[in-house]
N, C-alpha and C positions, 0 to 999 in steps of 0.2 A: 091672434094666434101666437103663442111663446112658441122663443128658438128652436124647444125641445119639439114639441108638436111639427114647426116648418121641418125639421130637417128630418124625423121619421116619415113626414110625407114624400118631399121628393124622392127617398129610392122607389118607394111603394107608385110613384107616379109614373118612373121611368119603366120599373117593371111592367105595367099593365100595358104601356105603349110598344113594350118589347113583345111582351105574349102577344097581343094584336098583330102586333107585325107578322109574329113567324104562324100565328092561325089561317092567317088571311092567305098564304100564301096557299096556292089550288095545284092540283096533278091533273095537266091534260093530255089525253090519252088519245096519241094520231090514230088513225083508223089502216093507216098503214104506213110504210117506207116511202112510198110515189111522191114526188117533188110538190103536188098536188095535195094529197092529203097533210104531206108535213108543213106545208108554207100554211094550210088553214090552221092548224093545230096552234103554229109559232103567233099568228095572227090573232089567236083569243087570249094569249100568255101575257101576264105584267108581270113587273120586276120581283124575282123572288121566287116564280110561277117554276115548274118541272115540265116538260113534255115529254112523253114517254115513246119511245118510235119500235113498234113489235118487231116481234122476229120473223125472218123471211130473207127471202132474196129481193133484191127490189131496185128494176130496171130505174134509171138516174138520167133522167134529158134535160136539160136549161139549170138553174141555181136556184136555191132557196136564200131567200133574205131574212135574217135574224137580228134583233138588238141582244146588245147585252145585257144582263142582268138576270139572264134566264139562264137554267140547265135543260140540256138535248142530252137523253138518257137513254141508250136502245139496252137491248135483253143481255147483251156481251157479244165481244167483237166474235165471237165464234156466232154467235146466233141473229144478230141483225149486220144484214149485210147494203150498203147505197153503191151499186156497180154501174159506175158510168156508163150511160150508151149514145151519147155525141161526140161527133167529134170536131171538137170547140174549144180553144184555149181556156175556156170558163170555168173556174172554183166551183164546184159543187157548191156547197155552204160559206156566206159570205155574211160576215159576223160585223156590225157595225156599231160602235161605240158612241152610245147616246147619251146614257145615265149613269157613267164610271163604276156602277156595280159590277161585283163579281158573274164574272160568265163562268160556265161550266159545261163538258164536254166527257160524254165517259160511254163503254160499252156496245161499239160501233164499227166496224168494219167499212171503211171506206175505198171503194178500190178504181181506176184509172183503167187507163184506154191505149198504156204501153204496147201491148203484146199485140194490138189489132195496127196499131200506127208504126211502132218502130221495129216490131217484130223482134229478131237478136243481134240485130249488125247495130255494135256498139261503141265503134270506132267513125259512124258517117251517122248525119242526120239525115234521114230519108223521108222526113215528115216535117212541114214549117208551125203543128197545131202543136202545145204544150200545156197539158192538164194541170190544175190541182186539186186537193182536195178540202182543205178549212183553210177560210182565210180570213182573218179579223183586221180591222183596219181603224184606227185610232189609239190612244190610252188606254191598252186596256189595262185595266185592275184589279189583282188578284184573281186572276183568272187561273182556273184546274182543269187539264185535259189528258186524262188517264183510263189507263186498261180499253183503249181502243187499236187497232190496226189499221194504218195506212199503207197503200199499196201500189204499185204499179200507175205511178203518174211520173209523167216525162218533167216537169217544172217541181211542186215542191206538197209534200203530204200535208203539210203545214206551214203557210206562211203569215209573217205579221208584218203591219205597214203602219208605222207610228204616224207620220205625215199626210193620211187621208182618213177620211170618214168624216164623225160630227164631231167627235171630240179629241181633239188631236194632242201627242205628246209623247211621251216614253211608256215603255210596258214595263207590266210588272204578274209574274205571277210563277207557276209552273206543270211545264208538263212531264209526265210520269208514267212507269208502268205500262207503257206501249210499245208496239213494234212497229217499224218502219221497215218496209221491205219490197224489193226492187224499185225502186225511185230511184229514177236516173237518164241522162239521156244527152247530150255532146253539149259542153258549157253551162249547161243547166244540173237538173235532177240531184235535189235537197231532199231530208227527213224533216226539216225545222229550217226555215228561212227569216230571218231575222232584219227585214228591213226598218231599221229605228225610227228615231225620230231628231234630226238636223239639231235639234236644240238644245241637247244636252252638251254641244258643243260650247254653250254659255255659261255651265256651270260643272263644279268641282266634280270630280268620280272617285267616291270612296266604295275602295274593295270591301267583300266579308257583309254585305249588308240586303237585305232582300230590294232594293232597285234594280232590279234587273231580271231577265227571262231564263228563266232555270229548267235545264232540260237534265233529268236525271234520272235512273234507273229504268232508262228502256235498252231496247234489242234494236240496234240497224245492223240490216241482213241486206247486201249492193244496194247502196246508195253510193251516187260519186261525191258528195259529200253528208253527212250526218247532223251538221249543223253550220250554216253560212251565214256570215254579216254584213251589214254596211250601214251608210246614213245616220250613224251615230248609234245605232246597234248598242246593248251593253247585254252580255249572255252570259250564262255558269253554265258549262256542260261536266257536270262528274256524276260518278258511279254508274257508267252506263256500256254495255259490252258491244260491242261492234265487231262485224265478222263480215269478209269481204268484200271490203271497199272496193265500190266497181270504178272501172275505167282508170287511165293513170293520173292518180289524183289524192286528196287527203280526206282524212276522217271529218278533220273541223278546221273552218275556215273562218278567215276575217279580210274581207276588203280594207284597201286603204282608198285612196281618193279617185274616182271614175269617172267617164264620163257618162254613166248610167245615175248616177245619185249625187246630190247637191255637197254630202261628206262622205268620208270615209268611218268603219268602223270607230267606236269610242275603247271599247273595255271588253276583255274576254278574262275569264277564272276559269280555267280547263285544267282539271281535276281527276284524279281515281279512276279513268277509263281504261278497258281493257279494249287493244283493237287487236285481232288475229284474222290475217290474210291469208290464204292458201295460195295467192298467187300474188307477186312481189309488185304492191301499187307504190307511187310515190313518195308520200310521206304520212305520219300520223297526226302533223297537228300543220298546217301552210299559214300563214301568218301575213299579212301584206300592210298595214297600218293598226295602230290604235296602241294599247299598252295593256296590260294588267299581269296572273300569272298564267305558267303553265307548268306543274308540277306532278308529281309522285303515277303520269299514268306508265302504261305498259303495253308498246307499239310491236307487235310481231307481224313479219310478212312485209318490213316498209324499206325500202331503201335510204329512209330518211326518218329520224324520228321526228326532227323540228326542223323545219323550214322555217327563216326570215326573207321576206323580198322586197323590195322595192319597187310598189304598184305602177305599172305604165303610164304617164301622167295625161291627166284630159286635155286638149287646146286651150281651156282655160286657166290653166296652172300649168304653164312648162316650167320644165325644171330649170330652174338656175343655180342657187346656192342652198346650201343644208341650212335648216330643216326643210325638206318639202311636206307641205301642206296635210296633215293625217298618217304623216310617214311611223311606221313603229318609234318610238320615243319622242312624237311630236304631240302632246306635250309635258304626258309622264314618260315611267317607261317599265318596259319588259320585264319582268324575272323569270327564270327558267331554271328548275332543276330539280333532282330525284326523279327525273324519268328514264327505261330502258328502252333498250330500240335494236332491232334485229340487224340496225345498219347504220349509217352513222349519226350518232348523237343530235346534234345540232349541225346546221348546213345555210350559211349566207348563199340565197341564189344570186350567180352572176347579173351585171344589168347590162342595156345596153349601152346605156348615157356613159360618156367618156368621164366621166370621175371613177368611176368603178362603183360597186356594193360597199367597197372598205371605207369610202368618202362619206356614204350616206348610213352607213349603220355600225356603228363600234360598238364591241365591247366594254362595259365601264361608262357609258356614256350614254347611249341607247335603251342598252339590255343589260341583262347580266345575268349569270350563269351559277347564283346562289338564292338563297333563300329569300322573299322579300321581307325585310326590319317591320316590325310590329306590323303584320298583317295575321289575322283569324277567318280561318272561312266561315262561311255564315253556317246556321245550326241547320244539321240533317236529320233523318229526312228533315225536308222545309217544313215548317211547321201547317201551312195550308193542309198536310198534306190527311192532318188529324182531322178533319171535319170532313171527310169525303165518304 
């Protein structure tokens, strides 16, 4: 065979093994919503595979098990509805990370067990059960979950747990075009739960780059928070509107070191959001470890546009000397600026630890309150967002 001959063959080779790919791929069509019918549907699907979930209403008892690498596709969040009817701390859909391929999630209404358990007293937990509704667990990769509605779950519409399942690690993908709405409930109650993966604690965190879990251009309508971190967490929340943040609390959050998670948050880029409260919550963006930026949004309705603090520390980390462990600028640090706020700007929370807030977190030194030097956010939309 000459040069010229091998090397017109290999595109022609790769091409046939790509058309095969994407023919092979099958649309299985659940016979309805019921935990039952969807778990057989998800059970005939390989990698690549669509399962299509009809419209209807469609009572929800115990979880469905999912790998990734498949898309859950209902008629639109208006017209296929999974309405919880246990009541069981348990994730409706719980997504497990096998074969690093993209998962996909769109068209779905998934709603919780708030209004039967916590009722409106939104100041006391009057219920010890805490729903959610997708919960993915591993690496996931390149993952899309869009134009669906989450609802009325006391724990989180959406959580990720880089530290469990089969294949463990950092996320990467994003979700879009959705509503979050009443998700909330005393310490808890997320739109998007961002539990990371401890390991990214080993390596560099470069801003502006898709590593990271990107929550962008949806609706939270009372969540007590819109998007939360921790365990090495790395998240983008921009271009996304937010309207009364429930309970007294903030739009977007990041843990620093706990004693619920092995680290504290790594990296937040909090971006372009618009939050407007009718009624005066705490703050629009609460910050408690990690570093990255937070710029250009527009907080109305907060008594605080940015909050820094200084996380409680676990028994296993007391505090001694600066830095503590995950603390905001341990071991980049913060930039903050071009945001408005219906009340004050920026706001170092008090500690109790006798050095003060001022000991543990400077200006100039931590954070700072301009622009960050050769930083670009990553290109919008995400680009995932073209193949959906």
């Amino acid at each position: 065979m000459t040069k010229l001959h091998h090397a017109l063959c290999v595109p022609l080779f790769i091409a046939i093994i790509f058309c095969a790919g994407v023919s092979s791929a099958a649309t299985i069509y659940a016979s309805s919503g019921y935990p039952s019918d969807l778990q057989a549907a998800i059970n005939k699907a390989k990698t690549g595979d669509t399962v299509v979930v009809p419209a209807g209403r469609f009572s929800f008892g115990g979880s469905v098990l999912a790998p990734d690498g498949i898309y859950i596709r209902g008629a639109g969040r208006d017209s296929t509805y999974l309405i919880k009817s246990d009541n069981t701390s348990n994730f409706m859909i719980f997504v497990d990370t096998t074969t690093g391929m993209p998962f996909k999630f769109s068209g779905i209404t998934m709603q919780g067990r708030l209004d039967a358990l916590q009722g409106s007293n939104r100041t006391t937990a009057v219920t010890s059960i805490t729903d959610g509704g997708l919960y993915i667990r591993g690496a996931a990769t390149n993952f899309q979950i869009f134009n669906s509605r989450f609802t009325k779950f006391l724990r989180a519409g959406i959580e990720f747990q880089g530290d469990a399942g089969t294949r463990q690690g950092p996320q990467r993908g994003v979700i879009y075009g959705n509503e979050f709405i009443d998700n909330w409930y005393v310490s808890l109650g997320y739109g998007v739960a961002v539990d990371g993966s401890a390991s990214t604690w080993s390596k560099p965190v470069y801003l502006g780059t898709a590593n990271a879990v990107f929550v962008e251009d949806n609706l939270f309508d009372k969540n007590r928070h819109c998007v939360t971190a921790t365990n090495g967490a790395i998240y983008v929340a921009r271009y996304n509107r937010v309207e009364d943040t429930y309970q007294e609390s903030q739009s977007f959050d990041a843990h620093g070191l706990t004693e619920a998670w092995p680290r504290g948050t790594r990296a937040v880029e909090i971006y372009k959001n618009t939050t407007t409260n009718s009624t005066m919550t705490w703050a629009g963006a609460g910050i408690r470890g990690g570093s990255g930026v937070i710029w250009g949004n527009s907080f109305s309705g907060v008594s605080h546009g940015v909050v820094l603090s200084l996380e409680p520390p676990p028994s296993s980390h007391p505090l001694q000397a600066y830095p503590a462990l995950d603390q905001i600028g341990d071991p980049n640090d913060l930039y903050i600026w071009g945001n408005t706020s219906s009340g004050v700007g920026l706001y170092l929370n008090p500690t109790s630890d006798p050095h003060g807030i001022d000991y543990w977190l400077k200006a100039g030194r931590d954070y700072f309150t301009t622009a960050k030097p050769g930083y670009t956010p990553y290109t919008y939309p995400h680009p995932l967002r073209s193949g959906s």
